[in-house]
DOKOLRO-695108 format. One line per 8 residues: number of its first residue (from 1); their letters; for each residue x, y, z of C-alpha. Coordinates in steps of 0.2 Angstrom, whole numbers. Each point is the difference from the previous one (the first is absolute). Example, Ala and Ser with C-alpha at 12.3 -4.5 7.8 and 13.67 -1.06 7.14 Angstrom:
1) as) 62 -22 39 ~ 6 17 -3
END
This chain:
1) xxxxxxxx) -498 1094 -296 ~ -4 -2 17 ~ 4 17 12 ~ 5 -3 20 ~ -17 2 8 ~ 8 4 17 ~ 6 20 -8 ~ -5 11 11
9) xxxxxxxx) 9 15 -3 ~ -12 13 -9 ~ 6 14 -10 ~ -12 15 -6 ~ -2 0 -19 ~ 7 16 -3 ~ 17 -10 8 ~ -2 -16 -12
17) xxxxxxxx) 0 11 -18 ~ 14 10 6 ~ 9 -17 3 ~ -4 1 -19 ~ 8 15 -2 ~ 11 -8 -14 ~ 1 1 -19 ~ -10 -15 -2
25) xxxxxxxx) -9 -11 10 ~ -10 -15 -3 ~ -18 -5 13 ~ -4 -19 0 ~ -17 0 6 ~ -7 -18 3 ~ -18 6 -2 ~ -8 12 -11
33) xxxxxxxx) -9 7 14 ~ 17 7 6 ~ 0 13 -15 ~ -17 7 6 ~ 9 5 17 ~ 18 4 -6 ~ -4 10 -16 ~ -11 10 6
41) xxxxxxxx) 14 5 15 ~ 15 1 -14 ~ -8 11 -11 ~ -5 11 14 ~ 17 -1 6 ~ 8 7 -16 ~ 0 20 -3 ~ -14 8 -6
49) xxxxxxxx) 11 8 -13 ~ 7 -14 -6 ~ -3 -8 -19 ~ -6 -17 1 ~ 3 -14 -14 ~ -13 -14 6 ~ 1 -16 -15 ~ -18 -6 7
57) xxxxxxxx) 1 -17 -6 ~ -14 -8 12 ~ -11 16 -1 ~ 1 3 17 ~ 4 18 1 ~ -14 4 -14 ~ -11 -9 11 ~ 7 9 16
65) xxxxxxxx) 0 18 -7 ~ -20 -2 -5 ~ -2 1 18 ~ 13 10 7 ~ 10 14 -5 ~ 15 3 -4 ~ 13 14 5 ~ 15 -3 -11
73) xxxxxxxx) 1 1 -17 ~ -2 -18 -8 ~ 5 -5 -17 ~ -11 -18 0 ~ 4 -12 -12 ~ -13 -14 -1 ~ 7 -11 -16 ~ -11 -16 -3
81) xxxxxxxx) 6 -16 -7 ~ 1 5 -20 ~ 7 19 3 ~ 13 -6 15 ~ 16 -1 -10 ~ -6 15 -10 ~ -1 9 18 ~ 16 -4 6
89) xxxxxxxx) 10 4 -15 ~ -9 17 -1 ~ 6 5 19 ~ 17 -8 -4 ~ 0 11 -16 ~ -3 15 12 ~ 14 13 -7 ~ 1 13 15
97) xxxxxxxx) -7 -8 15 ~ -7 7 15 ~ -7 -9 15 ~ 2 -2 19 ~ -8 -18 4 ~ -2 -15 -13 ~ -12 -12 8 ~ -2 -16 -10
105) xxxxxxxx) -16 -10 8 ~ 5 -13 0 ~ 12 -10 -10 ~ -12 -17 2 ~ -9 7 -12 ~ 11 7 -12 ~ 7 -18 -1 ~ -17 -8 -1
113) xxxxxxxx) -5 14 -13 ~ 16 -6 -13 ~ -1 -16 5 ~ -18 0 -10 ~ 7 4 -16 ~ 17 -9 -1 ~ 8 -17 5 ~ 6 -3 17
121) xxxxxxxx) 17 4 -2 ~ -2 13 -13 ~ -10 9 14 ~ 14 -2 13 ~ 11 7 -13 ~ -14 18 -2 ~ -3 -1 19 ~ 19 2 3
129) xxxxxxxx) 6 12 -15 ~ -15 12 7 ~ 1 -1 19 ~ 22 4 -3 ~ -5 15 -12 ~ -14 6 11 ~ 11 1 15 ~ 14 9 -11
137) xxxxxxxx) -10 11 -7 ~ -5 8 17 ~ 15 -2 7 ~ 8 12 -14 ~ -12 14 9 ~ 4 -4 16 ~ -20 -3 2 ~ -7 -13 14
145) xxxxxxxx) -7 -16 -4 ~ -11 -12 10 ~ -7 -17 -6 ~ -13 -11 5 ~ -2 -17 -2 ~ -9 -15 4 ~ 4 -19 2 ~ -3 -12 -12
153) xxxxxxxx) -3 -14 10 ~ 1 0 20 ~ 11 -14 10 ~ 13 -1 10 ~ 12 3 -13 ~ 13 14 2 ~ -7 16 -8 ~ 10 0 -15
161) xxxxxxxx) -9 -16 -6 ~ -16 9 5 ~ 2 17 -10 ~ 2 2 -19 ~ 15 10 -3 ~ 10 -4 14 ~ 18 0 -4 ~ -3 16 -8
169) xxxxxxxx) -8 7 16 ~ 13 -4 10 ~ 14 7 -17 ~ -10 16 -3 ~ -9 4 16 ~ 9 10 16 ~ -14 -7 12 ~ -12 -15 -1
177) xxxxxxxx) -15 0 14 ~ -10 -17 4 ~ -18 5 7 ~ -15 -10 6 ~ -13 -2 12 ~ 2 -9 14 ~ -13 0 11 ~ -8 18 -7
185) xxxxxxxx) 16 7 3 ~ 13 5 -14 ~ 15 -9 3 ~ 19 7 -12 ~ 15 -11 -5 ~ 13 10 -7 ~ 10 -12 -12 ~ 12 14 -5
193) xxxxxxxx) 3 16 4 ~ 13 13 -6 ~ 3 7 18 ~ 3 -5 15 ~ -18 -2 11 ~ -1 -3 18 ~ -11 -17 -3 ~ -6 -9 -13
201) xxxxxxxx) -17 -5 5 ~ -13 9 6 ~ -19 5 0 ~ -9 13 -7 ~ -10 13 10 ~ -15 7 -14 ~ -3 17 -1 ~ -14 7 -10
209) x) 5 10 -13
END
């Protein structure tokens, strides 16, 4: 989806994730260079103390935390294509749970990874019962969720045709942020939001973490 190239209102990025300061937001990034920058800064961002459910379907943070390291406590769930259904049922299964953040990176993948082992709509089916019990589930506990996800094709189609899961984004989700580079410089689209902001467009100023 194509973002206004003329923003140029820049925020810090301690600013932006307090915009995401909700139960549960959802990050578009039309690259997947954008995790590299944001990820880093959101995992940063949140408490030292906090207890972190991270569902590592692309890897990224197993690849991350060989080279980093990591202040908060991290349960990482790394499922691969045959144990992925077994994975989610177990965390669903989870009798007395107790978290602050569920980060799910990124839902692209969890649709790719059931698409592999069922029929098209069978999978949509999967994608959707586990996305809507995910969600639930966190909510019960009042723990923060943020999801990545990537488009599936790029045009200039409206975002929803763009993204898997859409509808449910927009059902399930307080906030939905649209982020890409444009011209080396990190450009946010907020789609939805659960309280009122100033402006809906803006750039983001990087800060090292």
């Amino acid at each position: 989806m194509p973002i206004n190239e003329n923003t140029n209102h820049f925020i810090d990025t301690n600013d932006f994730f307090e915009l995401l300061n909700s139960n549960s937001n959802s990050i578009l990034m039309e690259t997947e260079i954008l995790r590299g920058e944001i990820f880093p800064l959101l995992l940063n961002y949140i408490p030292k103390h906090a207890h972190i459910i991270y569902f590592d379907f692309d890897a990224w943070l197993r690849t991350y935390s060989t080279f980093h390291k990591l202040d908060q406590k991290i349960t990482l769930i790394n499922p691969n294509s045959m144990d992925l259904e077994q994975s989610l049922l177990s965390f669903l299964s989870w009798t007395v749970p107790s978290f602050d953040f569920l980060i799910l990176d990124s839902l692209t993948t969890l649709y790719q990874m059931l698409d592999k082992s069922s029929d098209y709509n069978l999978a949509n089916q999967k994608f959707g019962y586990y996305f809507a019990n995910i969600i639930n589930f966190a909510n019960r506990i009042n723990a923060k969720i943020f999801l990545s996800s990537f488009p599936t094709k790029k045009n200039n189609s409206p975002w929803y045709k763009n993204y898997l899961g859409s509808k449910l984004m927009k059902h399930m989700t307080d906030n939905i942020v649209i982020m890409d580079y444009k011209n080396t410089v990190i450009h946010c689209k907020f789609i939805q939001t659960i309280k009122p902001i100033s402006r809906m467009d803006f750039c983001l100023r990087i800060n090292s973490p």
